[in-house]
Structure formats: C-alpha cells, structure tokens
C-alpha atoms as one frame of an Amber mdcrd trajectory, in Angstrom:
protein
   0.000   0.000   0.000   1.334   3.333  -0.993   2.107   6.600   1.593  -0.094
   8.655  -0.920  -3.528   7.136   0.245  -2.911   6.813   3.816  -1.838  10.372
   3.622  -5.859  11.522   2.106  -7.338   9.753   4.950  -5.229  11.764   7.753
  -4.088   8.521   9.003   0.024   8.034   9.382  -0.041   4.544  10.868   0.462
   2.201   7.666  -0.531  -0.913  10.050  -4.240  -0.047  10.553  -6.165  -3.173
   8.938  -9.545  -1.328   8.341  -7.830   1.267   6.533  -5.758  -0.719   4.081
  -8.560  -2.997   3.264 -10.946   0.034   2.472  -8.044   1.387   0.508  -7.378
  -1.722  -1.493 -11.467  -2.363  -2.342 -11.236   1.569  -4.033  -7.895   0.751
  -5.786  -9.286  -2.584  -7.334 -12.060  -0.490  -9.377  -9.880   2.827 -10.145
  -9.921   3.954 -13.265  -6.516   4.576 -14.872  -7.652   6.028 -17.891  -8.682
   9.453 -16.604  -8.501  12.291 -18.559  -6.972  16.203 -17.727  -5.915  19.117
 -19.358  -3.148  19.670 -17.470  -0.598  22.139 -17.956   2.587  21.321 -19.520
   3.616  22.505 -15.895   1.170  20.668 -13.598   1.785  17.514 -16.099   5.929
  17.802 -14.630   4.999  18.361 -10.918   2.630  15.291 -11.093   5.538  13.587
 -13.014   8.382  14.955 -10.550   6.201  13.700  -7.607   5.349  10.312  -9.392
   1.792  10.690  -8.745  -0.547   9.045 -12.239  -3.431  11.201 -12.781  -5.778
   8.445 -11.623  -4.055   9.114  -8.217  -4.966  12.500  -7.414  -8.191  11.441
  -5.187  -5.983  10.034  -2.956  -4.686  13.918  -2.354  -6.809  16.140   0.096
  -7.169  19.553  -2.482  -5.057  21.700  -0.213  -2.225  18.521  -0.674  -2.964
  18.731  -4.443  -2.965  22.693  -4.740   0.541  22.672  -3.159   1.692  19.543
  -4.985   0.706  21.645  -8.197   1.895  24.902  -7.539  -1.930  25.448  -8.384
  -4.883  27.822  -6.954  -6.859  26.013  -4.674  -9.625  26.409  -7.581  -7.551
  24.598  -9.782  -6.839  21.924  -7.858 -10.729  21.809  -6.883 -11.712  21.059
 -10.345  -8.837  18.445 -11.030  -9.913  16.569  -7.964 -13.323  16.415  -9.207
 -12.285  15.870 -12.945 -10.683  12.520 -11.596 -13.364  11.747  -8.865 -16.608
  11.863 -11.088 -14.437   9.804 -13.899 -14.110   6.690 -11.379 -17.591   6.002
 -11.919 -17.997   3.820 -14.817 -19.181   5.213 -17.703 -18.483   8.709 -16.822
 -15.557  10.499 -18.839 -13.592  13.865 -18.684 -16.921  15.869 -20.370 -19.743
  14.542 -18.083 -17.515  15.336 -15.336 -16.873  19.054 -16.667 -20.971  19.158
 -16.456 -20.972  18.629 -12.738 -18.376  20.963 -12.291 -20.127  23.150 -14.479
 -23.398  22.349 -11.941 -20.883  23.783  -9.053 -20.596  20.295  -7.651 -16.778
  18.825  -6.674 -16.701  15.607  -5.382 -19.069  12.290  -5.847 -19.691  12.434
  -2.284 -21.596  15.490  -2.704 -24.120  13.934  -4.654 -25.660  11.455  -2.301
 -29.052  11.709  -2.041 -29.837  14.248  -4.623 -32.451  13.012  -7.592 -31.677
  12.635 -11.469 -34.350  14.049 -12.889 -33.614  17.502 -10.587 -30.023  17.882
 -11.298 -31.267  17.462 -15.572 -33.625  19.813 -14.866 -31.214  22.146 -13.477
 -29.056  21.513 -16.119 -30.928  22.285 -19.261 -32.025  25.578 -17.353 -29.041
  26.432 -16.758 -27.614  25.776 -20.626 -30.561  27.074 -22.002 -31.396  23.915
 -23.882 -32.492  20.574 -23.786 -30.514  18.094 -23.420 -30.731  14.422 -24.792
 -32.365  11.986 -22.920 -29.378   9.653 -22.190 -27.901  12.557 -20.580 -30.069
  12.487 -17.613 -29.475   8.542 -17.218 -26.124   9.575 -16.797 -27.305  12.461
 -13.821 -28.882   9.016 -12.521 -25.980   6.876 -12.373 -23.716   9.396 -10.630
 -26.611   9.882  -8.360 -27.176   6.493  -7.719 -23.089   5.791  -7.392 -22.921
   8.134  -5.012 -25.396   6.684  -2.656 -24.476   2.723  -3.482 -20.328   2.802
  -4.799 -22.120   0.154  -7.070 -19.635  -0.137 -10.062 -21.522  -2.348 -12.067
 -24.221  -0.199 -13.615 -23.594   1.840 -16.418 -25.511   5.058 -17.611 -27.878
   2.644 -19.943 -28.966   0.700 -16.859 -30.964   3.974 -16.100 -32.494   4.421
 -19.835 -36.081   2.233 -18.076 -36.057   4.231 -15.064 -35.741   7.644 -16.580
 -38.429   6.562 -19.587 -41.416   5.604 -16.647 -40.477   8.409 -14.669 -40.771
  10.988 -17.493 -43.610   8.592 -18.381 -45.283   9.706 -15.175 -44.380  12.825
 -14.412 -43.123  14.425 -18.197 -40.369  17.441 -18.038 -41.384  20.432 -16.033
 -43.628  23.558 -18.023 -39.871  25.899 -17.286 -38.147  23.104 -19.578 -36.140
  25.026 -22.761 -37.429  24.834 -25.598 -34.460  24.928 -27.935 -32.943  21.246
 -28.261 -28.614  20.646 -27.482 -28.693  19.886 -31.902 -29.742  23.026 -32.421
 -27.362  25.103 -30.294 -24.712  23.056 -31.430 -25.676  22.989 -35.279 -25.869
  19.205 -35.697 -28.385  18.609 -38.373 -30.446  15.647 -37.224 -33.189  14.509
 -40.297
C-alpha cells in the first residue's frame, strides 16, 4: 500500500487493517484512464512527484494545490475531474458538467435526484438536453449513494423513460434542443 492514500485519509499509521482494506477495495475499481488538461507545468509536478493522474483522489485539495503549484480552484476542479471519472461510464466531459453544476466531489451527490439535477441543467444551458444525458445524472446519483460499479448510464435508460412517463419534463423546460445550439443537423 502506498504513503499517498494513507496520507488523504489523515491517518500516518500504515498498520491499521480497516484502513488498508478500504483502501485496497477503491484501488481494485480505479480507473486509470482518466482524462486532464493539465498544464505542460502541472503535467511535470505530477511527473516529478510520481503521482498518475488516476491518483490525485488520494490527495486532500489543499495537498494537491501545493503539490501543483496550483490555486486552490484549480486543484478543486482536477480533484473532481478525476473523482466523477471513477464512476464507470463517466468520462472527462460529463464530469466538466458537474463541475459546471458547481458540484466537486461524488460524495456530494448522495441523495440528490436525477431528474432535478437534468432539470437544473438544461435551465441552466438554455437547452435541452438528450435523454441519455439524464441517465447519466442518474448513475452518478445512484453511485454516489451505493459505490455500485456495475451499472452503467444505460442501466438507467427504463427508469428515466417511466419516470418521465409519469411525471413528463417540467412547463420551465427550454425549448431549444442541445442539436440546435450546437448545429448538428439531425433529419
């Protein structure tokens, strides 16, 4: 077990069973494949301090900003860039919408709904967004409540269709669709 994650949890004694085994669970489903725009500079310091990008949630953000030679800010939103992509299916541009939704970690998404944070979402853009998108607002949701990594953003797709089903989109949805802001041409 490395230094680095005993030194996010606060705890300095390497020997403490219950930490090691909850640290070993999270590094069996990491990610390595996470994506940043890093700096040419931040890319050296992680280098320099041998820490792999898929690492940096084992930092605290003040460990990260000084690490970096970073704002605080900056090492905010490259802790949650890697955090949201350890959930599975989630990559470097849903997690730029969270950030974008003024959320940083996965833990601050327990217990909030789906349907809500799409809602916000689309207000907040100006546009609608397509459907698949909100399973996706479901699975982080739901990840962040359960750490279950075997659903992906599709295992939502029934869920969302009843619900909207039931309830539809709210009478404040946008009514310019994400293809037409963004000039796709969709026949």
């Amino acid at each position: 077990m490395r230094c680095l994650l005993i030194s996010r949890t606060g705890t300095s004694d390497i020997d403490k069973d219950s930490n090691l085994a909850e640290n070993e669970i999270s590094d069996m489903n990491r990610k390595t494949n996470i994506q940043l725009n890093l700096s040419p500079a931040e890319r050296a310091k992680l280098r320099a301090n041998k820490v792999k990008k898929s690492e940096i949630t084992d930092f605290a953000v003040d460990e990260l900003a000084q690490m970096l030679e970073v704002p605080i800010e900056r090492a905010k939103e490259l802790y949650a860039l890697a955090d949201f992509q350890q959930i599975p299916s989630v990559g470097i541009r849903f997690a730029e919408d969270l950030i974008f939704l003024g959320y940083y970690s996965v833990d601050e998404l327990k217990g909030l709904d789906g349907a809500k944070l799409t809602e916000a979402y689309e207000r907040k853009k100006g546009y609608w967004i397509d459907p698949c998108v909100e399973d996706q607002f479901r699975l982080v949701v739901y990840f962040a409540d359960t750490h279950d990594y075997s659903k992906n953003w599709w295992d939502f797709t029934p869920e969302r269709k009843q619900y909207r089903l039931e309830k539809d989109y709210p009478s404040n949805r946008p009514v310019t669709a994400w293809y037409e802001v963004l000039g796709i041409n969709r026949k």
